[in-house]
N, C-alpha and C positions, 0 to 999 in steps of 0.2 A: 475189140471190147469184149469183156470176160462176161458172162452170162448174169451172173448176178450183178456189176455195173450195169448190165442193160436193164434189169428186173428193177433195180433200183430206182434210176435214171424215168423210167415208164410210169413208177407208182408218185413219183415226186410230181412230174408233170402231169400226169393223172388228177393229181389233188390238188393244183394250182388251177386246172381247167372246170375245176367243178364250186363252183362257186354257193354250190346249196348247201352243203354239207357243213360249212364254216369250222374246216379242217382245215389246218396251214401246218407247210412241213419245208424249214430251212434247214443252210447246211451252217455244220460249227467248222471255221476254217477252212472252209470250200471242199470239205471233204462228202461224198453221198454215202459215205458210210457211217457218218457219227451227225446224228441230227437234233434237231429240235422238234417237237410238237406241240402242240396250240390249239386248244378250245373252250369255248364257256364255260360254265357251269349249268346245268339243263334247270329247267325253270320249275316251277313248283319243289325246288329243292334247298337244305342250306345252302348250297353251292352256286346259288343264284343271282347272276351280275357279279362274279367272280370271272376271271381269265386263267385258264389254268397252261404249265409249259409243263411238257417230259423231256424227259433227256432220252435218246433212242440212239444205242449202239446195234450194226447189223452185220452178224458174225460171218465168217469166212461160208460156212455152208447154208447162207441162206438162200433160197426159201424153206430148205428142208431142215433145219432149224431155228425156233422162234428167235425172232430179237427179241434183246435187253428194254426194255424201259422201267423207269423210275420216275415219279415226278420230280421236278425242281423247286414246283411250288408247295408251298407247306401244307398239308391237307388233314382235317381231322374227320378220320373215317375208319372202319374196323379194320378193313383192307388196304390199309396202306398204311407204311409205319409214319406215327408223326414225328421219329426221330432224322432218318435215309432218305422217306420216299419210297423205299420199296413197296413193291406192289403182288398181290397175292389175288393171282387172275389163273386159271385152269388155262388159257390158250395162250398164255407165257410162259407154260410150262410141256405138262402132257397131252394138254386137247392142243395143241398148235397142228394148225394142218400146209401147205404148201399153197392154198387156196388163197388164206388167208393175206390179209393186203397191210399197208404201213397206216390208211386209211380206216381202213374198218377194225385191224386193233385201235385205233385211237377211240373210236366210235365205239367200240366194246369199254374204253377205259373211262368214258362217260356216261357209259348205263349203268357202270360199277356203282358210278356217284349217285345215279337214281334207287339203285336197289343194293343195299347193305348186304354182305354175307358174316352175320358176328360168330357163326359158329365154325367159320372156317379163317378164323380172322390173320393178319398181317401184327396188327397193333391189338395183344391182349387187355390190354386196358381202357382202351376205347372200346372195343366190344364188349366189354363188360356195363360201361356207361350207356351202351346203346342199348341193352338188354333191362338196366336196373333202371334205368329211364329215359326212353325216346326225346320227350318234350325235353329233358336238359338236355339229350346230346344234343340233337338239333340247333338248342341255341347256341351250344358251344361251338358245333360246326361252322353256324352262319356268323358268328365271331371271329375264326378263324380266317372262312373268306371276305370279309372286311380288313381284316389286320394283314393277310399274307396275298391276297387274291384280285387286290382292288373292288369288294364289293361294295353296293354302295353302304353310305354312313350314316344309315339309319339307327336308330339305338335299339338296340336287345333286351326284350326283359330283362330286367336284373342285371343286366350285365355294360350299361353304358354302352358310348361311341367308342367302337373300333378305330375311328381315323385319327386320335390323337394317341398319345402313353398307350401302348401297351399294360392290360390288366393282368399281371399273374394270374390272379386267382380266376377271373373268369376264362384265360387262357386253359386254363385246368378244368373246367368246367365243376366249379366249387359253388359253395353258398358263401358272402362273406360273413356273416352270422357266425356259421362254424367255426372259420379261420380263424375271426376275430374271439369268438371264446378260450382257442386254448393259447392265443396269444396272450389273453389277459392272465394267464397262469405262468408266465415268464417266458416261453417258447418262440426262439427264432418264427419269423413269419416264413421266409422261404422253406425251413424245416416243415413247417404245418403242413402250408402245402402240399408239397411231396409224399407228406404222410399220408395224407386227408385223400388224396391222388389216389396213392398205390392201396389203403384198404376200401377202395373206391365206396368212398363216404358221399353216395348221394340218396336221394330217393328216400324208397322203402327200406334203405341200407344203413340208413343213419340208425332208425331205432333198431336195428341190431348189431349194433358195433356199441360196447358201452364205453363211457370213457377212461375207463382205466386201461380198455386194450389198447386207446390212441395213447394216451400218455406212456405208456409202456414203449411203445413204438418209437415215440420220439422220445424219449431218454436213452433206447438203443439205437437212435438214427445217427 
C-alpha cells in the first residue's frame, strides 16, 4: 500500500471514529481518492439547519499538495461561487500545509460559513451584496439553505417559504417592489432580474442607481 493510500485510508477512519466533530467523509465508487464530505451549517448563521456535501478529489502528491474541493451543495456566500461551488479558502491553495487533515479542511470550510471574506471573494456579486447590505444577504443566504440545504421552512422576511416553488427574485436576493416596477414598463421579468442582480440594486444602492441606467441596461440586455 502506497503511502498516500495509507494517509488517506487513516484520515477517513479517523473521521468515522470521532463522532464530535459531526464530519462524515464517504467514498464515490469505492474509490479513497475521490470523496464526499458532509456537515451542517454552524449555528447562529444563515446556514443554519442546512446539511452541506463537497466533492473532494485527492491528487497524486498528496499530502504535499492540497486537495481539490468544491461544494455540491448550492451555497450563497462571497467565497464560494454560487454558479461551480468553487471555493476560494488560502489552505486550498498556498497556506496548505502537509499537516493539514481531510477533517480539519472541512472544519476550515465551515468556519468559511461562519466568517465571510468579501474582499477576497469567490462569487463577485455576492460580495458585493454582502458589503451593500448584510441584513439582505443574510436573508438570501438563509433562503438558499432552505431551498438547496434542507433548512428548515421557516419563512424569511420578505422573502416566503423556501420548501415550495422556488422564488427567482428572492433567489437573487432582490425586492419584489423593484422587479415588479420596471416589469410594469414592458420588461421580461427574468431580464429584470438579472439586471437588478448584476447592478447589484439593493440597499443604500438603489438610491444611486437611477432608473434610466436600469432601463438602459435592459434594452442592451
Amino acid at each position: 500500500m502506497d503511502a498516500r493510500l495509507r494517509r488517506v485510508n487513516k484520515e477517513i477512519s479517523d473521521c468515522k471514529n470521532d463522532k464530535s466533530s459531526n464530519i462524515s467523509i464517504d467514498l464515490v465508487d469505492n474509490s479513497p481518492f475521490h470523496l464526499i464530505g458532509e456537515f451542517d451549517g454552524p449555528e447562529g448563521t444563515p446556514y443554519e439547519g442546512g446539511h452541506f456535501k463537497v466533492d473532494i478529489i485527492i491528487p497524486e502528491s498528496y499530502p504535499f499538495q492540497p486537495v481539490k474541493m468544491k461544494f455540491i451543495t448550492k451555497v450563497y456566500h462571497p467565497n464560494v461561487s454560487s454558479a461551480s461551488g468553487a471555493i476560494c479558502l488560502d489552505i486550498l491553495k498556498d497556506a496548505w500545509s502537509p499537516v493539514l487533515t481531510l477533517k480539519s479542511t472541512l472544519i476550515s470550510l465551515q468556519s468559511l460559513l461562519c466568517s465571510p471574506e468579501p474582499r477576497d471573494p469567490q462569487d463577485a456579486e455576492v460580495a458585493k451584496h454582502y458589503m451593500t447590505s448584510k441584513s439582505s444577504f443574510e436573508e438570501t443566504a438563509r433562503y438558499w439553505t432552505q431551498a438547496y440545504a434542507g433548512g428548515s421552512g421557516k419563512e424569511v422576511r420578505g422573502k416566503g417559504r423556501a420548501d415550495g416553488p422556488r422564488d427567482e427574485i428572492a433567489m437573487a436576493g432582490l425586492e419584489r417592489a423593484h422587479v415588479e416596477k420596471f416589469q410594469a414598463m414592458g420588461f421580461d421579468r427574468t431580464k429584470v432580474i438579472d439586471v437588478l442582480r448584476r447592478l447589484n440594486y439593493r440597499g443604500a444602492n438603489v438610491a444611486q442607481i437611477n432608473d434610466d441606467k436600469v432601463v438602459d441596461e435592459l434594452i442592451k440586455s
